[in-house]
GUPALUM-314541 format. One record per residue: residue in one letter; x, y, z of N, C-alpha, C in turn; chain; residue number from 0. Coordinates in pm, whole numbers, m for minus. Atoms other than C-alpha are relative to their C-alpha. Last residue first. Example, Ala and Ser with C-alpha at 12.3 -4.5 7.8 and 13.67 -1.06 7.14 Angstrom:
// GUPALUM-314541
(site 'S' (m82 m119 m6) (1367 m106 714) (m77 109 73) 'A' 1);
(site 'A' (89 m119 0) (1230 m450 780) (90 120 0) 'A' 0);
***
This chain:
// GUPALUM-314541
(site 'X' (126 6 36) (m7242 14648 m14134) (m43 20 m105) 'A' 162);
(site 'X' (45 113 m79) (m6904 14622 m13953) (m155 m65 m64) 'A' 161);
(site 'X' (m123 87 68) (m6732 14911 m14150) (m84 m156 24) 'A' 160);
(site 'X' (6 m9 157) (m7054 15188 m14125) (116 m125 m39) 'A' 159);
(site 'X' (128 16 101) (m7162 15073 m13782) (m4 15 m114) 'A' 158);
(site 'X' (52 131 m12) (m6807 15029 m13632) (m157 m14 m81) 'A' 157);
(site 'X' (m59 80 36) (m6752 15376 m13736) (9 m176 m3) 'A' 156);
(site 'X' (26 m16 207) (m7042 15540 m13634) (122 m93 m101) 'A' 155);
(site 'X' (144 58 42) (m6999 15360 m13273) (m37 6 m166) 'A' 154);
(site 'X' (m19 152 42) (m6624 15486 m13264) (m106 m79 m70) 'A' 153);
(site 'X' (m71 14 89) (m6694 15854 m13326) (27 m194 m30) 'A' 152);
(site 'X' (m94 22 m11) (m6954 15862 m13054) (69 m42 m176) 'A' 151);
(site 'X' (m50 m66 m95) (m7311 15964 m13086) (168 18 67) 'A' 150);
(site 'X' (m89 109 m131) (m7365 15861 m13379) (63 92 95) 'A' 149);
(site 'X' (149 116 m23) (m7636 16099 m13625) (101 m83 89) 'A' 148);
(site 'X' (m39 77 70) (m7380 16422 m13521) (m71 m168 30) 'A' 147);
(site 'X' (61 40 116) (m7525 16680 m13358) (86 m73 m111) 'A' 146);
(site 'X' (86 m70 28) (m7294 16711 m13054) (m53 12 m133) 'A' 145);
(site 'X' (m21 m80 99) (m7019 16461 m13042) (m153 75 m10) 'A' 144);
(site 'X' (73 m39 93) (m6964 16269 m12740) (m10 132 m53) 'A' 143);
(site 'X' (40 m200 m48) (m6594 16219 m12651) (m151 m10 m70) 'A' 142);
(site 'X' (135 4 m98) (m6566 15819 m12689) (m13 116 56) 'A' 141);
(site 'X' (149 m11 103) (m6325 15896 m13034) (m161 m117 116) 'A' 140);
(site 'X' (62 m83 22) (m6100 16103 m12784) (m133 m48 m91) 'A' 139);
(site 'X' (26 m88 m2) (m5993 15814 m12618) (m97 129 16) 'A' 138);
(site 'X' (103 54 m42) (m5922 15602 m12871) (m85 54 115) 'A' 137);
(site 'X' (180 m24 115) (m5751 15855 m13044) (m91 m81 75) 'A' 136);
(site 'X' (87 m91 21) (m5520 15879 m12713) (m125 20 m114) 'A' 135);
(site 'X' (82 2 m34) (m5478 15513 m12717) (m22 165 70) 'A' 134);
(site 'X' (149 27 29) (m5325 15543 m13026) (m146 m71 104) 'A' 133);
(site 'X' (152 m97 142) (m5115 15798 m12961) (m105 m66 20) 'A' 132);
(site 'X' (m10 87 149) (m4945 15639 m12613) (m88 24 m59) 'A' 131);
(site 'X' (100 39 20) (m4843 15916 m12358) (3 m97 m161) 'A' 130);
(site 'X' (m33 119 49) (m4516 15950 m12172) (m136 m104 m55) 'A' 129);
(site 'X' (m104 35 70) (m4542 16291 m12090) (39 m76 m99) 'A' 128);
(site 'X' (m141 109 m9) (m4853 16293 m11963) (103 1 m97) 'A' 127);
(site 'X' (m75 m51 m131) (m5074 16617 m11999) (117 m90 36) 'A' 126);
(site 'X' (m152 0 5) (m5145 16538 m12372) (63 41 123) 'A' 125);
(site 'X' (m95 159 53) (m5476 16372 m12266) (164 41 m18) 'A' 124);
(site 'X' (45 110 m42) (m5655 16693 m12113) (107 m129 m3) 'A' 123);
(site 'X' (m11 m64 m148) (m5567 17016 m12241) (16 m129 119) 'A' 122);
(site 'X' (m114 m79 m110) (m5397 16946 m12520) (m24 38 115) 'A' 121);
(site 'X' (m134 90 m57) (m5623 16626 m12607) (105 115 25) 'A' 120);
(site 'X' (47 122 m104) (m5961 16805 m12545) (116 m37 14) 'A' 119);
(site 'X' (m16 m56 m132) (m5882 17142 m12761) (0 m113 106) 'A' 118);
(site 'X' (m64 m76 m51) (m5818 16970 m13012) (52 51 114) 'A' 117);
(site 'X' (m58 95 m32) (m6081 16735 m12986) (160 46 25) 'A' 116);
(site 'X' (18 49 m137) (m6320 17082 m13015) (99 m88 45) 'A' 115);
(site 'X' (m113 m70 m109) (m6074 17213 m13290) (m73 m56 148) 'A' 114);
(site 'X' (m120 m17 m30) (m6202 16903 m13458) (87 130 56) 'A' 113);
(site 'X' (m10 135 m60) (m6549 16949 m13410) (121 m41 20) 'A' 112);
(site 'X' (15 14 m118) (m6539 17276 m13522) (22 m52 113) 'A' 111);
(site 'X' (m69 m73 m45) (m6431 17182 m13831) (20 39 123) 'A' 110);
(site 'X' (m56 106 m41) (m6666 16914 m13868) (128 105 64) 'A' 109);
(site 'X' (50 108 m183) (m6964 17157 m13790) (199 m80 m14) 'A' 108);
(site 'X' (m28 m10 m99) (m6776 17396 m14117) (20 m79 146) 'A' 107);
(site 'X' (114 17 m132) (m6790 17182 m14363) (110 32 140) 'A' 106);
(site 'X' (111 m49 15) (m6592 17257 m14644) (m127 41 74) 'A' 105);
(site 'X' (150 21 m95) (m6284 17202 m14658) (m63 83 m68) 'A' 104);
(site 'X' (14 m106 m119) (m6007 17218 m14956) (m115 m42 83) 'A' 103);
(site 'X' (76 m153 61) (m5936 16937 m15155) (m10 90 118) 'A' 102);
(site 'X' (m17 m116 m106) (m5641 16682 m15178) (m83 109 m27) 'A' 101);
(site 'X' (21 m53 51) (m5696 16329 m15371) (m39 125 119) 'A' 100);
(site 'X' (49 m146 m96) (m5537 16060 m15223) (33 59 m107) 'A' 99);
(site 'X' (m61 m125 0) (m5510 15710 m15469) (m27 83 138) 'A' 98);
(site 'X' (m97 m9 92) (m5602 15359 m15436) (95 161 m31) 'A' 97);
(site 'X' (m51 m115 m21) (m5827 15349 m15123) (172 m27 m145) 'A' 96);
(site 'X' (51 m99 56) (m6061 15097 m15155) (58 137 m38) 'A' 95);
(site 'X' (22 14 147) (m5848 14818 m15047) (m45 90 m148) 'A' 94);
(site 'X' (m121 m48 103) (m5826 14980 m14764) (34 m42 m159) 'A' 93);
(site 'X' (m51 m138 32) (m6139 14952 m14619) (99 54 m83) 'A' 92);
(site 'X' (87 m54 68) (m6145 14599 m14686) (m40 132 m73) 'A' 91);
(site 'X' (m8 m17 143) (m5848 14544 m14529) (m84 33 m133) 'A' 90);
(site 'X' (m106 m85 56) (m5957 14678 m14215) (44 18 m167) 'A' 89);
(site 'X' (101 m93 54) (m6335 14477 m14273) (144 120 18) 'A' 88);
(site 'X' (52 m2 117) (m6054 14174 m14247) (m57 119 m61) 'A' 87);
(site 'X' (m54 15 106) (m5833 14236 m13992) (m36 36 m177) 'A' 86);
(site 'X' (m40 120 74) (m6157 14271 m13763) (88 48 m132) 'A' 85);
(site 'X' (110 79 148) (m6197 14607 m13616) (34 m147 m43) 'A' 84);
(site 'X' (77 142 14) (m6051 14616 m13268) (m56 m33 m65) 'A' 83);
(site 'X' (148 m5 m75) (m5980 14994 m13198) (m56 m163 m20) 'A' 82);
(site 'X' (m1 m44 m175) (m5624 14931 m13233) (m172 38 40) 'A' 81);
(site 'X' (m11 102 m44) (m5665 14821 m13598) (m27 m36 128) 'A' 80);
(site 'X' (73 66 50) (m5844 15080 m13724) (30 m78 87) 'A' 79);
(site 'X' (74 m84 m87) (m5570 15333 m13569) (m139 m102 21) 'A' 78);
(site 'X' (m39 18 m109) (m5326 15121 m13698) (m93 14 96) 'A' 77);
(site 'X' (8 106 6) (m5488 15142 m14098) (5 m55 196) 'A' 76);
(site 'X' (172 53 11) (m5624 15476 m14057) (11 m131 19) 'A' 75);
(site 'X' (117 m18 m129) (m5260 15579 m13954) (m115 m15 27) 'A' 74);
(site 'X' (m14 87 m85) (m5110 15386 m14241) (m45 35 135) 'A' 73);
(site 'X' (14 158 45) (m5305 15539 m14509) (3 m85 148) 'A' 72);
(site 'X' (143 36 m35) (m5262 15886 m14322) (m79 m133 m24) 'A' 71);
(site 'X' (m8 m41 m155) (m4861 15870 m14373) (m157 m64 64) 'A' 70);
(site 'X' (m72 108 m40) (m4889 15727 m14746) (m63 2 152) 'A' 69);
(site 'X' (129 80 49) (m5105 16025 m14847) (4 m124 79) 'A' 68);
(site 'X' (68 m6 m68) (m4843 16258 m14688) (m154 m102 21) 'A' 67);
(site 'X' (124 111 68) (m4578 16130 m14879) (m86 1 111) 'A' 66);
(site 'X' (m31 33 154) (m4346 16452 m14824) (m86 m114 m47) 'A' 65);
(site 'X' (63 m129 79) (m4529 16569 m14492) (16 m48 m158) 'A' 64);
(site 'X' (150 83 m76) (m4421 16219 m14284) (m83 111 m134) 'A' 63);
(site 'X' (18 154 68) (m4068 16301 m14430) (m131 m19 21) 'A' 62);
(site 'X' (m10 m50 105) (m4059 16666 m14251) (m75 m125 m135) 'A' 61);
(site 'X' (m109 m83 51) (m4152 16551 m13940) (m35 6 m179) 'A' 60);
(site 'X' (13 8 95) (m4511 16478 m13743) (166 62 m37) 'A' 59);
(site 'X' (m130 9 m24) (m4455 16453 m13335) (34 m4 m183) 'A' 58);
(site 'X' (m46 m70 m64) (m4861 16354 m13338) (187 13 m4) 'A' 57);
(site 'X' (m155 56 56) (m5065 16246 m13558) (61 66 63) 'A' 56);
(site 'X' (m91 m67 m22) (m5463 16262 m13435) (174 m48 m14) 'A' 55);
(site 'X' (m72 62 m16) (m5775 16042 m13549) (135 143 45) 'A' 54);
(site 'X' (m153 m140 34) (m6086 16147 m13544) (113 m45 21) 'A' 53);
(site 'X' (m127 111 m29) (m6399 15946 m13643) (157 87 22) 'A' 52);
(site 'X' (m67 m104 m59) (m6660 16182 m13741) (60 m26 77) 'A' 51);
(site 'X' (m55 53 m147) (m6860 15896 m13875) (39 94 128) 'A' 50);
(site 'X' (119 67 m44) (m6943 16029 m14209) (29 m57 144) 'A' 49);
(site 'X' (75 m70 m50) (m6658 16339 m14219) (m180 m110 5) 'A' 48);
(site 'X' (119 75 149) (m6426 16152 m14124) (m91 59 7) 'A' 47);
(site 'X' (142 51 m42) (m6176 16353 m13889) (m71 m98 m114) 'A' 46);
(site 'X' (84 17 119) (m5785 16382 m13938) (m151 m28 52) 'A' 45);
(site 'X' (74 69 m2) (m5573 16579 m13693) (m124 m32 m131) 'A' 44);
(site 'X' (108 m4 108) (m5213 16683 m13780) (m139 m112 74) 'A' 43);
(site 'X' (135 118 m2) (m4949 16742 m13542) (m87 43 m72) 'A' 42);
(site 'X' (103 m8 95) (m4596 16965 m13549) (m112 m94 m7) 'A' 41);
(site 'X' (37 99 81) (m4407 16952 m13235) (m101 29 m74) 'A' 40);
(site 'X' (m142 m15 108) (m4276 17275 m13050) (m23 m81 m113) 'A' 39);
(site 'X' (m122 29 m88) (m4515 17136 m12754) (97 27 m102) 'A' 38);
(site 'X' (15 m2 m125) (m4817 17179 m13003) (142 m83 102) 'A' 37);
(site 'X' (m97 31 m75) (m4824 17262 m13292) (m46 m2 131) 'A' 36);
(site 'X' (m32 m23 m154) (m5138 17169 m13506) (154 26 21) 'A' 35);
(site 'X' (m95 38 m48) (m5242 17061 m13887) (15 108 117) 'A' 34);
(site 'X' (m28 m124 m36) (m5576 17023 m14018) (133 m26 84) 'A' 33);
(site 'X' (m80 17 m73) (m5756 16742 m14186) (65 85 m3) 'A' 32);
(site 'X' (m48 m146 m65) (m6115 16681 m14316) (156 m47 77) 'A' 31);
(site 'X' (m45 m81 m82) (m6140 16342 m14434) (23 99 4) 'A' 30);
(site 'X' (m14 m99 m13) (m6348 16144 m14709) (48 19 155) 'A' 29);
(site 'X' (m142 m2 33) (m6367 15774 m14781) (26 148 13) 'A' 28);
(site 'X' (m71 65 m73) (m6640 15740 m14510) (104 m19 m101) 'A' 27);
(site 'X' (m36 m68 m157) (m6820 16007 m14700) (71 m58 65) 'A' 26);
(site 'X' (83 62 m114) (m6848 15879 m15050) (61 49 136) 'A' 25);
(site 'X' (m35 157 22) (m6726 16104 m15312) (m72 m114 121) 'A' 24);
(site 'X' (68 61 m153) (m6750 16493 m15298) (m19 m194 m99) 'A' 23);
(site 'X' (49 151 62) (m6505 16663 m15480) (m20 m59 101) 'A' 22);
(site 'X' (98 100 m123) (m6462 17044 m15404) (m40 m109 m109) 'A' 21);
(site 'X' (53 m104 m102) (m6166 17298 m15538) (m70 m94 106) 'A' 20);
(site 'X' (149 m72 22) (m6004 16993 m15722) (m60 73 127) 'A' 19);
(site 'X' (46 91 95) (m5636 16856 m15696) (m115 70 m65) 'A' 18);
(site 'X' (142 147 m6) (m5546 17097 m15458) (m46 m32 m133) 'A' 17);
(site 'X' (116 m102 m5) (m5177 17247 m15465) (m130 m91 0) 'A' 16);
(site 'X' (81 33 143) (m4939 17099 m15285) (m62 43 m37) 'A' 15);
(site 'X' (m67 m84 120) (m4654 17235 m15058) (m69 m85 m105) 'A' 14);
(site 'X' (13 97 92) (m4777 16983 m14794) (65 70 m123) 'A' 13);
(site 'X' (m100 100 m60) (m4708 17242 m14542) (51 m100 m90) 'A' 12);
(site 'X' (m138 m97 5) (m4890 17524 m14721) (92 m115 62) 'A' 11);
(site 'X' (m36 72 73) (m5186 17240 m14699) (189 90 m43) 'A' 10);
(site 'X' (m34 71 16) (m5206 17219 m14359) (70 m10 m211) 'A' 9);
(site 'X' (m109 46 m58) (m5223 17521 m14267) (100 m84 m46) 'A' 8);
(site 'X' (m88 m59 56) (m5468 17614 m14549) (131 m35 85) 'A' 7);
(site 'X' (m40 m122 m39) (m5678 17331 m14412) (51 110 m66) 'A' 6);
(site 'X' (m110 m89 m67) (m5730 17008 m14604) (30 190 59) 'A' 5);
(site 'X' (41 m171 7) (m6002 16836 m14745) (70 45 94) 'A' 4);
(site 'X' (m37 m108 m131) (m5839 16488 m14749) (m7 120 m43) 'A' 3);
(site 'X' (19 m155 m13) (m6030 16246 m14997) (56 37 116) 'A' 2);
(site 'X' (19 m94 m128) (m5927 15892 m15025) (10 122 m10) 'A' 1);
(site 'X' (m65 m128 1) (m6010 15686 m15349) (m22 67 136) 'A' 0);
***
């Protein structure tokens, strides 16, 4: 099961209501995720909150919003991929993920944390025009992260899938 603790932004977008106020489940199936404009374009970034793994969606339309569960599925899956996990501990991950279940945040730090990356790829990474997403997440997930037990988003990730 995948958890996305969702914004109010985000979820007024989604036009859903939340499943449950707060359901806590295992951490590396859990995301915080918050939605952005930026350049006129609508974007959504997702964090984990064990890892603190961030991923960013960028140029989001209407359709992407209507099976939003779907959307993030396959951006964990790409995003996964593109960092070089093995096929396998991808599918693995996913396997696990039978439903999305939509709650509100909770944790502040991660919050934070994602307007920090925020702030990093509009000021920083989205300066090119002709930029490619997923090696902006990649990226942003070698930004170190201030109190968080991995120092990099990737590292925690590779250590909780890989191990």
């Amino acid at each position: 099961m995948l958890i996305l603790e969702c914004t109010k932004k985000l979820v007024d977008e989604l036009k859903v209501s939340l499943d449950v106020l707060s359901f806590h489940g295992d951490p590396l199936y859990e995301w915080h995720a918050n939605k952005f404009i930026y350049r006129r374009r609508k974007c959504c970034i997702l964090m984990n909150n064990k890892t603190r793994y961030c991923i960013i969606l960028y140029g989001l339309k209407k359709e992407h919003f209507l099976d939003f569960g779907r959307t993030v599925v396959l951006a964990i899956e790409n995003n996964f991929l593109a960092e070089g996990l093995k096929p396998k501990v991808v599918s693995g991950y996913l396997e696990n993920i039978q439903k999305v279940i939509y709650t509100k945040t909770y944790d502040r730090s991660i919050l934070g944390q994602m307007n920090d990356m925020v702030f990093l790829a509009t000021n920083a990474y989205f300066k090119d025009e002709d930029f490619y997403q997923l090696e902006l997440n990649k990226k942003l997930n070698q930004v170190p992260l201030p109190k968080s037990k991995y120092l990099y988003g990737i590292r925690g990730l590779r250590d909780q899938l890989e191990n």
